[in-house]
C-alpha beads as a LAMMPS data file, in Angstrom:
LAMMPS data file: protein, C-alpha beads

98 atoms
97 bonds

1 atom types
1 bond types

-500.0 500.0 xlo xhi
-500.0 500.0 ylo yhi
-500.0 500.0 zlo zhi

Masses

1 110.0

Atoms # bond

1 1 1 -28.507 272.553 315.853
2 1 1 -24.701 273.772 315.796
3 1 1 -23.820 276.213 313.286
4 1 1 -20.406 274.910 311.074
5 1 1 -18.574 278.397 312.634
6 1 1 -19.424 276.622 316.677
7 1 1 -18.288 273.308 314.898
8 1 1 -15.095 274.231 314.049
9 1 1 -14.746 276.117 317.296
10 1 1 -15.196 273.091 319.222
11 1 1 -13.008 270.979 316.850
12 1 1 -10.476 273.705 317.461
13 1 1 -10.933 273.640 321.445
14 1 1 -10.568 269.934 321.135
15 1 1 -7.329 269.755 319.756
16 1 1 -5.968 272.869 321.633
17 1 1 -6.974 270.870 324.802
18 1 1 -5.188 267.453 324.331
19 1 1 -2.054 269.861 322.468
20 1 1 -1.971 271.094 325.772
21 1 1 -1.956 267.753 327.948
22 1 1 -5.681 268.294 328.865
23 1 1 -8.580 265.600 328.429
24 1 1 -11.208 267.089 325.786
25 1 1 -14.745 267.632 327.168
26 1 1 -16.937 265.948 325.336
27 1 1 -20.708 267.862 325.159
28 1 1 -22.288 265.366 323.393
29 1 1 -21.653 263.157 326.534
30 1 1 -21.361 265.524 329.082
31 1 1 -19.478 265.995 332.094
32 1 1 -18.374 262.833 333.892
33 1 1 -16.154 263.196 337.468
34 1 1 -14.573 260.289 336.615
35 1 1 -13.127 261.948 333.561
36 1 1 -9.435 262.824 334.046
37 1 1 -8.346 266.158 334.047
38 1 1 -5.048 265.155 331.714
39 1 1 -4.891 263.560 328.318
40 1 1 -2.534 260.388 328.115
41 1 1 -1.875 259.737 324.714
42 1 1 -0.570 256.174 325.725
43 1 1 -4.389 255.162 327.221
44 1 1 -6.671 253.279 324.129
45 1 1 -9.503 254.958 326.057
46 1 1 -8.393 258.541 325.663
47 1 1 -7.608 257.983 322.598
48 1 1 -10.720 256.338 321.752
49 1 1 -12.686 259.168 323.135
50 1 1 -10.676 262.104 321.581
51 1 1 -11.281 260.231 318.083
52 1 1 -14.953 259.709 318.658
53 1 1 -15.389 263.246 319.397
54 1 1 -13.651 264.704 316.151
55 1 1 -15.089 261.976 314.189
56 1 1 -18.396 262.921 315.212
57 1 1 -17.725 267.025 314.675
58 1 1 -16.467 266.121 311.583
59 1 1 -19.716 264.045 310.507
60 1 1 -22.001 266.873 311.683
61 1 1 -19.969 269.457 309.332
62 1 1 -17.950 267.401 306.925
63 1 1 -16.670 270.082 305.008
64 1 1 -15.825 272.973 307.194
65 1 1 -12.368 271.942 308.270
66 1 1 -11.652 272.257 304.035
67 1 1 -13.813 275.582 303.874
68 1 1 -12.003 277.201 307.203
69 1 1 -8.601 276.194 305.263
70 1 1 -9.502 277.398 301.844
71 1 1 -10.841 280.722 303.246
72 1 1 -7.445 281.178 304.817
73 1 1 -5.572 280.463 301.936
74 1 1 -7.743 283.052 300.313
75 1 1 -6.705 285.215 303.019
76 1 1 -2.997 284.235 302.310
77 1 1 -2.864 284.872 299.003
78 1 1 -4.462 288.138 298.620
79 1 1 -2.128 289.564 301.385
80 1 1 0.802 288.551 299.694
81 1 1 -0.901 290.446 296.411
82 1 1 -1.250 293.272 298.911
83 1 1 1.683 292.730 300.597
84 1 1 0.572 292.948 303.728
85 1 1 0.547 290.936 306.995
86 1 1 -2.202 288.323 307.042
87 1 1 -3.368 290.105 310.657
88 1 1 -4.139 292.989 308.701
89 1 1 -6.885 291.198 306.446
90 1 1 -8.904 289.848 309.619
91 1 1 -11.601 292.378 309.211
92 1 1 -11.939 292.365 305.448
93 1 1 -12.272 288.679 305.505
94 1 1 -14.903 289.260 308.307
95 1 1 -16.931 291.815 306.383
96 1 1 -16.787 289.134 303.003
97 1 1 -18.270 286.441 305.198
98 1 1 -21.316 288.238 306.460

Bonds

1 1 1 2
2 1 2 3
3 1 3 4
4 1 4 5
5 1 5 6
6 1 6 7
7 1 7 8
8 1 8 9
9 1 9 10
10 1 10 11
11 1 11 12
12 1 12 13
13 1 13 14
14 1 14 15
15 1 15 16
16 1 16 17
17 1 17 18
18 1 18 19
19 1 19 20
20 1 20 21
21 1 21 22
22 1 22 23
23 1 23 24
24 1 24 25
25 1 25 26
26 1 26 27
27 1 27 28
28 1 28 29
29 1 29 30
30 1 30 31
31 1 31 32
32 1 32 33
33 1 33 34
34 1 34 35
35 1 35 36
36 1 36 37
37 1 37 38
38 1 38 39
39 1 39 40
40 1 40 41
41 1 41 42
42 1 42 43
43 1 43 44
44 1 44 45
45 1 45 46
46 1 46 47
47 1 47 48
48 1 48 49
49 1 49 50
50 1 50 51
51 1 51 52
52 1 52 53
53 1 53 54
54 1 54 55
55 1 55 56
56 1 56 57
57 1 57 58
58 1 58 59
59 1 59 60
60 1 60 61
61 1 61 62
62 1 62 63
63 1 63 64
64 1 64 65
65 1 65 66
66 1 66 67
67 1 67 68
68 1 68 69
69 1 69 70
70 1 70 71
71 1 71 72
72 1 72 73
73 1 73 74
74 1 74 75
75 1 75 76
76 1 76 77
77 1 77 78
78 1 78 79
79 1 79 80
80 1 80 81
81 1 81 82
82 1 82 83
83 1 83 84
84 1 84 85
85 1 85 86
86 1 86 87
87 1 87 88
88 1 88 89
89 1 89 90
90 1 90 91
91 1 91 92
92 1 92 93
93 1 93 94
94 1 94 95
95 1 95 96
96 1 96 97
97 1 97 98
């Protein structure tokens, strides 16, 4: 069973790969070598199987895109009530979560 931390990893990988032209690999399904190697947003299929993939992350963690966002805007704020740079907080926020 994936933790909601590898969850949101993956969701994150998926959408950095097709931002980047590249077809998502899909786990759940496995490697195929008649997947492409480039993601063409015009192709139902593509799109079809990018959709399927983050629908099914998202069913297997429903709420950690909010918590990821929420935690961040936590993050945010208390920066700006530091006034410091958000890159600064990255360990504190670490230490809270564990």
């Amino acid at each position: 069973m994936k933790t909601e931390i590898q969850i949101l990893r993956e969701i994150v990988g998926t959408i950095n790969a097709v931002r980047d032209g590249y077809y998502p690999f899909n786990p759940a399904r496995g490697y195929s070598p008649n997947d492409p190697e480039r993601f063409n947003p015009n192709d139902y299929a593509h799109l079809r199987n990018f959709y399927d993939h983050i629908t099914g992350l998202s069913d297997a963690a429903p709420d950690v895109l909010f918590e990821a966002y929420y935690e961040l805007a936590l993050a945010w704020d208390k920066a700006c009530l530091k006034n410091q740079k958000l890159e600064t907080l990255t360990p504190d926020i670490c230490t809270e979560a564990t």
